[in-house]
C-alpha positions as CSV (number, residue, x, y, z in Angstrom):
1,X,13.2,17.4,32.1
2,X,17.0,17.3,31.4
3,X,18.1,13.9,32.4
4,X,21.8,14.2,33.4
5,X,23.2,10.2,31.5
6,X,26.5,9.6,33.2
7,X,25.3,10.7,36.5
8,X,24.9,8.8,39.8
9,X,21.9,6.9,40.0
10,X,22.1,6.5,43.9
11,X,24.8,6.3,46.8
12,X,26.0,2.6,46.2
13,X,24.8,-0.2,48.3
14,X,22.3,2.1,49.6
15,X,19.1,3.5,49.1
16,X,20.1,7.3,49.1
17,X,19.3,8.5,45.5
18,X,20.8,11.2,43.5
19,X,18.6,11.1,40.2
20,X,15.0,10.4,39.0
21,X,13.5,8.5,36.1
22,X,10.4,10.7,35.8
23,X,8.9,13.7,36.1
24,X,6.9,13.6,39.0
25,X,3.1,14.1,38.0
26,X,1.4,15.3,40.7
27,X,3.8,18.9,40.2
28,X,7.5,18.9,40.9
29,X,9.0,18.6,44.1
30,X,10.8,22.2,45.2
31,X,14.1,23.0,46.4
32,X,14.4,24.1,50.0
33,X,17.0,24.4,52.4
34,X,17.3,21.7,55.3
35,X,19.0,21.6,57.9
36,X,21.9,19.8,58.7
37,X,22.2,18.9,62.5
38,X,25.6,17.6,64.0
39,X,23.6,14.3,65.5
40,X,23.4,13.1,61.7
41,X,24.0,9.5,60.9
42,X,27.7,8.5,59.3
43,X,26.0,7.2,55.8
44,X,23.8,10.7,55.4
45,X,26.9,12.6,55.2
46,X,28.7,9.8,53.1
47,X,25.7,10.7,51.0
48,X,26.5,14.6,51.2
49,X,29.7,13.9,50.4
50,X,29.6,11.8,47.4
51,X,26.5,13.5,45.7
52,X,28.6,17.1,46.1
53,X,31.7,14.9,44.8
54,X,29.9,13.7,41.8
55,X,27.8,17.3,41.1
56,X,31.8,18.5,41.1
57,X,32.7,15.8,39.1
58,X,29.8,16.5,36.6
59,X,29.6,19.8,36.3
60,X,32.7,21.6,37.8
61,X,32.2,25.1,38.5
62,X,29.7,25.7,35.7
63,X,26.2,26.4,36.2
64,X,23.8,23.5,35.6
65,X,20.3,22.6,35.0
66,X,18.3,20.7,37.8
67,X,16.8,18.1,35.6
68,X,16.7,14.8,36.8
69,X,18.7,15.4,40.2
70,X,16.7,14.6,43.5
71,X,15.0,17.3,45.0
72,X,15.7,15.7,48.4
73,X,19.1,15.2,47.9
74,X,19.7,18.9,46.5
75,X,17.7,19.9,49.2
76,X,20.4,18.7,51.9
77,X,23.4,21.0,50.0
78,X,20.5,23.8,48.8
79,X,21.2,27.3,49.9
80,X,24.7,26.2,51.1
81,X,26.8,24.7,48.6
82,X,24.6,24.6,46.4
83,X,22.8,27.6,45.0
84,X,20.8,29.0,42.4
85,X,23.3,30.3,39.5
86,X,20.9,33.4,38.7
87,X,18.9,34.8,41.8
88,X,16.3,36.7,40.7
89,X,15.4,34.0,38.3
90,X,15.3,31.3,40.1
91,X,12.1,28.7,40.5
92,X,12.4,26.2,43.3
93,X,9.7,24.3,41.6
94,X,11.0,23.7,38.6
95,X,13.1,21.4,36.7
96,X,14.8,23.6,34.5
97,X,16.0,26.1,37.5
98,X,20.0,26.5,37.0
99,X,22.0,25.8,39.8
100,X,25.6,26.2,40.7
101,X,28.4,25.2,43.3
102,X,29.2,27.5,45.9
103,X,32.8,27.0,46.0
104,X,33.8,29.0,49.0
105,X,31.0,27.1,51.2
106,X,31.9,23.9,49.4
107,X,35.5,23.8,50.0
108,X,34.8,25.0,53.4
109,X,32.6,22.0,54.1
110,X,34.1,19.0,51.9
111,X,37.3,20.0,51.0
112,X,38.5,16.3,50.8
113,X,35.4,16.8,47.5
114,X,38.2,19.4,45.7
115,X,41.1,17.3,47.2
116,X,43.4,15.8,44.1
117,X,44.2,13.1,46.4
118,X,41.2,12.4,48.4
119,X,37.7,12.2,48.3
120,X,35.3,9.2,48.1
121,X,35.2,6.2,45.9
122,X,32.8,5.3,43.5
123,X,31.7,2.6,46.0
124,X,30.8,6.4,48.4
125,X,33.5,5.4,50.8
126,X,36.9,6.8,51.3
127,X,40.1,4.8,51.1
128,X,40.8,4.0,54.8
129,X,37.1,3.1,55.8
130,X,35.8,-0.1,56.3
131,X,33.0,-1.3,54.5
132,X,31.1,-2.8,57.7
């Protein structure tokens, strides 16, 4: 398992997390779609946001191996903005599957991600919220 150093452990001052230590030994956890539903809570799509801002960050537009990311937290961006970079070759249930941003949809649904100016902080809060 590829473990991405430099990445995001978690969502700060949370406990949303964005990578794993292990492999998981009972099998690995697959990727599936979930759906988003417009009664979500604020600090789930903070964590959207600022997981999509640091895959962007990370990796850009290039395709990228799902190593250590968390299946759960993929799984909240999966089939949307983020998809598998190669189709017919793609294994939900493993961790070398390659995956890739789907700019169009990404833009579409963060575009304050791709935003020069905006965008969260590293503390997963943008500049004109308050912190409680």
């Amino acid at each position: 398992m590829t473990k991405h150093r430099g990445f995001p452990g978690r969502l700060p001052s949370s406990d949303y997390q964005f990578t794993i230590r292990r492999a998981n030994p009972k099998g690995v956890t697959p990727l599936k779609r979930l759906e988003r539903y417009k009664d979500r809570k604020a600090v789930d799509k903070r964590a959207d946001h600022a997981f999509l801002e640091s895959l962007w960050i990370y990796f850009g537009d290039e395709p990228f191996e799902r190593g250590n990311l968390d299946a759960g937290r993929l799984s909240w961006l999966f089939g949307r903005e983020v998809v598998p970079a190669d189709e017919e070759d793609f294994d939900p249930a493993s961790y070398e599957a390659m995956l890739k941003i789907n700019l169009d949809v990404a833009r579409a649904t963060f575009p304050e991600v791709f935003d020069n100016e905006g965008g969260l902080g590293a503390d997963g809060f943008g500049p004109d919220e308050d912190f409680g």
